[in-house]
C-alpha positions as CSV (number, residue, x, y, z in Angstrom):
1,X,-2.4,-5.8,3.5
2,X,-5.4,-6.8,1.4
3,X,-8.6,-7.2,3.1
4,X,-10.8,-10.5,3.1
5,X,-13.5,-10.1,4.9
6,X,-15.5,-13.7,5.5
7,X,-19.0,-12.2,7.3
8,X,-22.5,-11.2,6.1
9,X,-22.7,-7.6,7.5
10,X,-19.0,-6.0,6.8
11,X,-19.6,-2.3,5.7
12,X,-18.3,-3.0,2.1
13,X,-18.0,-6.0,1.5
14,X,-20.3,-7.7,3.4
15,X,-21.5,-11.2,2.1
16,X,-19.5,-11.2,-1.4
17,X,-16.9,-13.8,0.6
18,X,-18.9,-15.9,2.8
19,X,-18.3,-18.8,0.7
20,X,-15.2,-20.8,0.6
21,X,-14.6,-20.9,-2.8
22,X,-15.3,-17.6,-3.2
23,X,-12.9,-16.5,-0.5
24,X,-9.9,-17.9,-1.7
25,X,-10.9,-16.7,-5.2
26,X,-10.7,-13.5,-3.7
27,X,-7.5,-14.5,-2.2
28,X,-5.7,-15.3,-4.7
29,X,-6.6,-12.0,-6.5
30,X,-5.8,-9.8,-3.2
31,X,-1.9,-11.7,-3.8
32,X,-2.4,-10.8,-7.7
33,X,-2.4,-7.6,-7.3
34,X,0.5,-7.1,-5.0
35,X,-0.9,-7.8,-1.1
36,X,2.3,-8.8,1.3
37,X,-0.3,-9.8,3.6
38,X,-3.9,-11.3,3.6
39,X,-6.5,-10.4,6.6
40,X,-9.4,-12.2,7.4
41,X,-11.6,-11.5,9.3
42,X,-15.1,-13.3,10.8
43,X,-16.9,-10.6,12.9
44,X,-17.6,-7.1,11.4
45,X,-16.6,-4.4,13.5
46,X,-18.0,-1.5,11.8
47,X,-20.4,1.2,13.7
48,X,-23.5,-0.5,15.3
49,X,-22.2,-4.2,14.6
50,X,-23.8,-7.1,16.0
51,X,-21.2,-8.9,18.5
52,X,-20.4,-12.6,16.6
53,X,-19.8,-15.9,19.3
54,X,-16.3,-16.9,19.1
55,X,-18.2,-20.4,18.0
56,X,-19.7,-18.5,14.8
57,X,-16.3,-16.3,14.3
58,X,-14.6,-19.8,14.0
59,X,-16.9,-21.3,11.8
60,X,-16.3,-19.0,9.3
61,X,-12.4,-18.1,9.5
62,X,-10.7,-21.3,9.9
63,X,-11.7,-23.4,6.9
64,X,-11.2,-20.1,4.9
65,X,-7.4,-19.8,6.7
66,X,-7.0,-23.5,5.8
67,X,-7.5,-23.6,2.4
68,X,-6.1,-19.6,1.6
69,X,-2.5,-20.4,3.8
70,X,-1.0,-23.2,1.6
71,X,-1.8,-21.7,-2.0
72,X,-1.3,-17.8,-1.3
73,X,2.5,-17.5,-1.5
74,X,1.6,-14.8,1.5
75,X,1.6,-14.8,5.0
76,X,-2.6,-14.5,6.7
77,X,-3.4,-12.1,9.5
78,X,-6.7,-13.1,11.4
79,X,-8.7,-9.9,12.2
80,X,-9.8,-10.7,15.6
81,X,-9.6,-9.9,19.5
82,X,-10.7,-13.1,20.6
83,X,-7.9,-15.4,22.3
84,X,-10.0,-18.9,21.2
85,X,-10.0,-17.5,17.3
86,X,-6.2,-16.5,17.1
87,X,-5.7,-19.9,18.6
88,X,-7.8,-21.4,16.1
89,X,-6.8,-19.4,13.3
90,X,-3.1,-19.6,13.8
91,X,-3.6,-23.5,14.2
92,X,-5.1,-23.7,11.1
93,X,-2.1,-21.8,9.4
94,X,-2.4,-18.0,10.2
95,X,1.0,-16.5,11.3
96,X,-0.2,-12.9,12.5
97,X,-3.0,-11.4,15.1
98,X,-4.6,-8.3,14.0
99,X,-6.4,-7.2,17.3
100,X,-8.7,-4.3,16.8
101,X,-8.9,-3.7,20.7
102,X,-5.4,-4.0,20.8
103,X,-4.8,-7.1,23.2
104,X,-6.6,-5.0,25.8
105,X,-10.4,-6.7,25.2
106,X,-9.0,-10.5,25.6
107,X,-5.3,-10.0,26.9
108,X,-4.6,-14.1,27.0
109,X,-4.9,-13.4,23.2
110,X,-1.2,-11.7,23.7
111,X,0.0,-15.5,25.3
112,X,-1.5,-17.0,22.3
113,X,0.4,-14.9,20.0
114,X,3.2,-15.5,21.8
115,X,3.1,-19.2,21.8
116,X,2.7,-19.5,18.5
117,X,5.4,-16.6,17.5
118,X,2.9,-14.8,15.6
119,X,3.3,-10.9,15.5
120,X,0.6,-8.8,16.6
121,X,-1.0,-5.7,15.4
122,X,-2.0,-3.4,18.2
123,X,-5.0,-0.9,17.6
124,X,-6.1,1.6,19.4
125,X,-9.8,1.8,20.0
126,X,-11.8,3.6,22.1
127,X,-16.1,2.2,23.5
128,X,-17.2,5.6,23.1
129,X,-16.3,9.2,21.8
130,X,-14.8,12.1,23.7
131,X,-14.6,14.8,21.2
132,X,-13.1,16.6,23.8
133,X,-9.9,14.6,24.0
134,X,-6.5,15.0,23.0
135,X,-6.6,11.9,20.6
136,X,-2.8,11.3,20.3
137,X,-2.0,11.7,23.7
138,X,-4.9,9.0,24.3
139,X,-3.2,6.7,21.9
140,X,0.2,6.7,23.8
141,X,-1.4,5.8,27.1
142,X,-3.3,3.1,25.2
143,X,-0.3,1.8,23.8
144,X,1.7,2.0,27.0
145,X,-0.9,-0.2,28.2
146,X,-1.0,-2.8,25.1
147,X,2.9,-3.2,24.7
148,X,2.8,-3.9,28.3
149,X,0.6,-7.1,28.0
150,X,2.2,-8.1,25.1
151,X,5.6,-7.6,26.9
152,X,4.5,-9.9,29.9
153,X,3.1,-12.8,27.7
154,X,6.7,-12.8,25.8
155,X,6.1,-11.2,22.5
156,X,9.3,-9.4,21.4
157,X,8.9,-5.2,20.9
158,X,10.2,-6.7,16.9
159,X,7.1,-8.5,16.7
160,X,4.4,-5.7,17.3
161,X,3.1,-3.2,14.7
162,X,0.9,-0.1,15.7
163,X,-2.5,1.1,14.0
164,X,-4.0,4.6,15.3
165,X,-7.2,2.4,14.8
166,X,-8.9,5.3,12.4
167,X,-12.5,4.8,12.2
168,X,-12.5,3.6,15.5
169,X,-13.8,5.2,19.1
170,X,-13.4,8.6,17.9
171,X,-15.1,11.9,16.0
172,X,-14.5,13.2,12.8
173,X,-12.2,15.6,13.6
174,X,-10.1,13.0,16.4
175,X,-9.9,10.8,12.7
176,X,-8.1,13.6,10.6
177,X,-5.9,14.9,13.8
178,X,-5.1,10.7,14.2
179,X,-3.6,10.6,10.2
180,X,-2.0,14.1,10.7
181,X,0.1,13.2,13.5
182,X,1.4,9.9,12.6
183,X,5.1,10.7,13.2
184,X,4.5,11.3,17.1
185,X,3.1,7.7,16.9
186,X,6.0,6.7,15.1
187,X,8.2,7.9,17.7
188,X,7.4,5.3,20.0
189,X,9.9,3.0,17.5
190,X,7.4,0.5,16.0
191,X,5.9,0.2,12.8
192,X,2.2,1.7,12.0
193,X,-0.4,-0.1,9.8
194,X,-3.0,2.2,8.4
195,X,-6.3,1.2,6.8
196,X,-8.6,4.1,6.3
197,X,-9.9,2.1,2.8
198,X,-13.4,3.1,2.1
199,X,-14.7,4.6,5.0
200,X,-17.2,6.5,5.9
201,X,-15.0,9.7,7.1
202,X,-14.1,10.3,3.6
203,X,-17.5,10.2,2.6
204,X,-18.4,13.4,4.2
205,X,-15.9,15.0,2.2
206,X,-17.4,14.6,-0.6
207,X,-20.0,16.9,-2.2
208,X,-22.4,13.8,-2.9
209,X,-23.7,10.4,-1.4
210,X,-20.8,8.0,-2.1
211,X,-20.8,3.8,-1.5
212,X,-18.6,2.6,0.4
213,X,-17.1,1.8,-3.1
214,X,-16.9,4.9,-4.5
215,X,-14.2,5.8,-1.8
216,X,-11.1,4.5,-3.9
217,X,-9.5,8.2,-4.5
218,X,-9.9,9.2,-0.8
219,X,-8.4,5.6,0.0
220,X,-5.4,6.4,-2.2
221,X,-5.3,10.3,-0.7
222,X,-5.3,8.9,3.3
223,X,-3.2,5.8,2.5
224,X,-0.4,8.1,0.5
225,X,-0.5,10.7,3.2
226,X,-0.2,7.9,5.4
227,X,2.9,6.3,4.4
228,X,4.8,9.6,3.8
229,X,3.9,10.8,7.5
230,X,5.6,7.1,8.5
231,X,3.2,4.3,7.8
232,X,4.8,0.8,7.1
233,X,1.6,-0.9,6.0
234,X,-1.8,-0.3,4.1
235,X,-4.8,-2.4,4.7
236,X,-6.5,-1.9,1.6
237,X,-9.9,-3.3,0.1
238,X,-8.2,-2.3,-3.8
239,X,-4.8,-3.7,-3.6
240,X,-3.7,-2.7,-7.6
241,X,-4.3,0.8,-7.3
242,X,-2.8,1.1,-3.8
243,X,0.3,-0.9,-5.1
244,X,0.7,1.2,-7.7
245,X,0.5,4.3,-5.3
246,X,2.7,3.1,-2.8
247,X,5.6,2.5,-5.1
248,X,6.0,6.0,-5.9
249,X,6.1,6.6,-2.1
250,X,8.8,4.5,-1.8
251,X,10.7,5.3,-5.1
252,X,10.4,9.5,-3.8
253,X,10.5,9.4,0.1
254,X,12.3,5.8,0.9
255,X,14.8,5.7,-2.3
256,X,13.1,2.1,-3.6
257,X,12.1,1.4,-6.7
């Protein structure tokens, strides 16, 4: 999954894509390099980000999803918990909902979903930290609760992927136990979506200041570890090199080439 982020203040790659022309430049490069799947997204959601109105979110997602679906050759995610923008977003030619709050924040976001046949990713996410907590065992009462809204509005257990949510609602060490323990997620039968790209947990373990930019080897590290502990999918800001990593996952663990 390549990442096209369409706001102002995203931790990365914040403001390169506002644009339209620029973001389905960008799109059309994501699907260059290999992305199955394009995600856009309108509101940041990093650490300390400013709430966007659904209004605003719109604005800037839907002429973007409009122009990108058609041309791509690849299906669009919209990165959003808001029911109005999935509505909007799938109307104007998305065909997955990638809910960070995992249809908990907005659950008529699950009915909208379903209407529309769209598959959902679930994330788990947390409004503030408990160090203290079990993290896993969090998760699976989490997404006991998600799959059963998404159950109720309709959407079919084939249609729903999980994402521990890393970088999300929890500490440092909550993050690594969250990537080591995959396969008890994993167990619940769905698929798992990772995205640890360029965040800033694997700056601190470097020995210097890093960009978020700078984070492509620990991206390649998490998102390999990832997929051998039972990943299905990658959200990725450098799609080539995580292409090129992810086949010789497959090609060793999975028997693909």
């Amino acid at each position: 999954m390549g990442i096209l982020n369409v706001t102002p203040d995203s931790f990365s790659d914040g403001g390169l894509f506002v644009g339209e022309a620029e973001a389905c430049a960008q799109a059309d490069r994501l699907v260059a390099e290999g992305a199955a799947i394009v995600d856009v997204g309108g509101e940041s959601t990093r650490p300390g980000h400013t709430p966007v109105p659904a209004e605003e979110e719109q604005a800037r997602v839907v002429p973007v999803i409009r122009a990108i679906a058609p041309r791509v050759g690849a299906p669009v995610s919209i990165d959003t918990y808001k029911a109005s923008t999935a509505e909007a977003a799938l109307a104007a030619g998305a065909r997955i909902v990638n809910d960070v709050w995992g249809l908990q924040r907005e659950p008529d976001i699950a009915h909208v979903a379903a209407d529309h046949g769209a598959p959902v990713i679930v994330m788990h996410n947390r409004e503030t930290i408990d160090p203290g907590l079990d993290i896993v065992a969090d998760m699976l009462r989490f997404f006991e609760r998600s799959l059963g809204i998404a159950r109720k509005a309709g959407i079919p257990d084939g249609d729903i992927v999980l994402d521990p949510g890393i970088g999300f609602g929890k500490s440092w060490e909550q993050h690594l136990d969250a990537l080591r323990r995959l396969p008890e997620i994993r167990a619940l039968g769905f698929p798992l979506l990772v995205g640890v790209s360029r965040k800033s947990l694997l700056g601190r373990l470097h020995d210097r200041e890093t960009r978020p930019a700078d984070r492509l080897y620990g991206s390649l590290a998490s998102h390999t570890l990832a997929a051998t502990l039972g990943a299905d999918i990658v959200r990725v800001h450098d799609v080539a090199a995580h292409v090129d990593a992810m086949r010789v996952v497959d090609a060793v663990m999975r028997g693909r080439r």
